[in-house]
N, C-alpha and C positions, 0 to 999 in steps of 0.2 A: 452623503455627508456623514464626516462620523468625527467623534471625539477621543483619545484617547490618555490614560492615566494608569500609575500606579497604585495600587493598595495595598496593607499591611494585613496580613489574616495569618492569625493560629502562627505570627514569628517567621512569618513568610513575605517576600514579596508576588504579588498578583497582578500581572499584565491587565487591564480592562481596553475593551473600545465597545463603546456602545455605536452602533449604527445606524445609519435612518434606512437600510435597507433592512433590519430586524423587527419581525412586528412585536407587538405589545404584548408583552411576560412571556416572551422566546430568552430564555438563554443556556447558550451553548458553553460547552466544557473542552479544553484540551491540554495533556501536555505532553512541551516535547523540550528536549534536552535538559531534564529535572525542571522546567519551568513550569507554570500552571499559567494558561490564559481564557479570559472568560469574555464572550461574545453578549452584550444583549442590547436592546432596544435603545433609540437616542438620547430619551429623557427617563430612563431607568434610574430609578431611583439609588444613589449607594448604600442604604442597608437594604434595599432589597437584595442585591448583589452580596454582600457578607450575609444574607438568611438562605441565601441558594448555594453558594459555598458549602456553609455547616450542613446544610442539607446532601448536601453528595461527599462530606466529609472521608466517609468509609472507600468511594471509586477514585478520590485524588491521592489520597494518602497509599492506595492498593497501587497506585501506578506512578506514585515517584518512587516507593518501594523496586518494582520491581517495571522497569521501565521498558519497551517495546524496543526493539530492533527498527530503525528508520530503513528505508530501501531507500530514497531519493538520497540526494548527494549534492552535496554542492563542486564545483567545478575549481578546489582551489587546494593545490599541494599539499599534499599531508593529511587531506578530508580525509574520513572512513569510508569506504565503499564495501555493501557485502555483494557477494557470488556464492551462489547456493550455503547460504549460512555463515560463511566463514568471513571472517573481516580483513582487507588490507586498506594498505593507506595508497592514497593514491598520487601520483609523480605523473604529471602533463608535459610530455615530449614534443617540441617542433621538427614535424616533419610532414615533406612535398606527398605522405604515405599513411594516411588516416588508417587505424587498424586499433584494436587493444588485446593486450593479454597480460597474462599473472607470471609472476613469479615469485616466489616464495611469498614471502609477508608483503608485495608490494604488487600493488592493479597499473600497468604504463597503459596510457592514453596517447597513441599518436594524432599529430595536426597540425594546423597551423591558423585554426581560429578555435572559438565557443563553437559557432557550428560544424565543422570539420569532426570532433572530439564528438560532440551530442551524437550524431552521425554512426562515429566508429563505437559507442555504445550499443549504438542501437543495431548496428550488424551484429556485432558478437553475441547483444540478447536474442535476436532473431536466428540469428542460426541458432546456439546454445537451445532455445524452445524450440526449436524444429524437431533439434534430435533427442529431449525429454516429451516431447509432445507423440512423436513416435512411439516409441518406449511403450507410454503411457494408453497410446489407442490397442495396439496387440495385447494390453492386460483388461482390456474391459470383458466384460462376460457376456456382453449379447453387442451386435453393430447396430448404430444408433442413423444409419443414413448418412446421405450425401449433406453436406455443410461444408462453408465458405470458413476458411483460417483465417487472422487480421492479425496482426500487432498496434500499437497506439500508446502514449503516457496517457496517464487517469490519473488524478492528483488525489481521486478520495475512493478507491474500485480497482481490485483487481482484474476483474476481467468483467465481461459485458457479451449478452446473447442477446440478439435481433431476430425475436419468436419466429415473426411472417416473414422474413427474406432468408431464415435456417443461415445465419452470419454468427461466429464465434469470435468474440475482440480479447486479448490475451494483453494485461498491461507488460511493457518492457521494463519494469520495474520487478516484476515475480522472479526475473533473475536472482533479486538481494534474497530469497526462499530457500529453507531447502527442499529438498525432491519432494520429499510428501506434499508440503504445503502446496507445490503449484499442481501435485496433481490432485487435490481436493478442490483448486480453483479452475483446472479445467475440467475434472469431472460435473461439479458445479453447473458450469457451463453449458457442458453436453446436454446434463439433465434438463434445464431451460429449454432444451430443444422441442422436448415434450409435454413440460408442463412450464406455463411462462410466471407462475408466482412461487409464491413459497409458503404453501399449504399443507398439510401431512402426504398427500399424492404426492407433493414435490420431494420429499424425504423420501417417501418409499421408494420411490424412482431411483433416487441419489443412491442409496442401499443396495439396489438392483445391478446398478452398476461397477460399484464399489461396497461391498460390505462391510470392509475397513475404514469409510471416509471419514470417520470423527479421528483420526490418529492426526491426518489430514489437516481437519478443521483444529484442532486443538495446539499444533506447530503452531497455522499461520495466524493464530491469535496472539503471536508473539511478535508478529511483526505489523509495521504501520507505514502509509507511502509516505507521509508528511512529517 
């Protein structure tokens, strides 16, 4: 169950939905396309809600300032789509021949459904991180073992490592990255392989095998899947 509403804050408007899957004095912050939306519990108070606002006042205002790059996409002519950084718009083609590619300022999508099109995304991410993924293994400074590659969307995670089965899951959305930033999310990754939290060992490991990795980390802080 959940409720939702708008609110007036600081000459703004503010998305609310409180929900009954939110526990009590949980609430969450996001924005996305200059909007600000705020997640909290069902019977949340509203000036609780404008007291947790003015309280993160400094992280909403730092980030309609200066807004995230989205990697997901919506599936409608003209959307933004990025490829390694770079932004085009995107032009959905009917064809018996599911495939995508770039040209110049414009991403073609071959197909002839929603799923056909998801589809020929997800080849061209898939191959595209085969052969950054490469690349990227012959720059590590020590071989980290035998491990399982995946692909997968993750709505809130670039990528994901499965300690005890040594599985590496790489979202098809690190495509919208550029090169650095996917390869701080698969060095990331690899590091997991060895140490499965994120402890100072976990850092030093990540350092181990990338010395460079905050250039990395500091890109894909620029970008967001949602």
């Amino acid at each position: 169950m959940h409720n939702e509403m708008v609110i007036i804050w600081n000459g703004m408007m503010v998305n609310v939905t409180k929900s009954s899957q939110k526990r009590r004095g949980s609430v969450s912050f996001k924005i996305k396309d200059g909007k600000v939306y705020v997640t909290a519990w069902l019977k949340c108070p509203t000036d609780y809600i404008y007291d947790a606002l003015s309280k993160k006042e400094n992280w909403i205002m730092k980030h309609l300032e200066n807004p995230k790059i989205r990697a997901s996409f919506s599936l409608d002519n003209g959307s933004d789509i990025y490829v390694l950084g770079k932004r085009y718009h995107l032009q959905l083609v009917n064809s018996s021949r599911g495939k995508m590619e770039l040209s110049g300022d414009t991403c073609f999508i071959y197909g002839l459904s929603e799923k056909s099109w998801v589809n020929a995304y997800k080849n061209y991410a898939e191959n595209l991180l085969d052969e950054l993924l490469d690349k990227f293994r012959n720059q590590l400074h020590y071989d980290v073992g035998d491990y399982t590659l995946k692909y997968r969307f993750y709505k809130s995670r670039w990528g994901c490592c499965f300690f005890r089965r040594r599985e590496v899951v790489m979202n098809y959305y690190c495509i919208a990255m550029e090169e650095e930033a996917i390869k701080y999310v698969f060095y990331h990754e690899l590091a997991h392989l060895s140490v499965g939290n994120h402890s100072k060992d976990f850092y030093s490991h990540l350092a181990q095998l990338d010395p460079s990795y905050k250039i990395g980390l500091k890109k894909s802080k620029s970008y967001t899947i949602a």
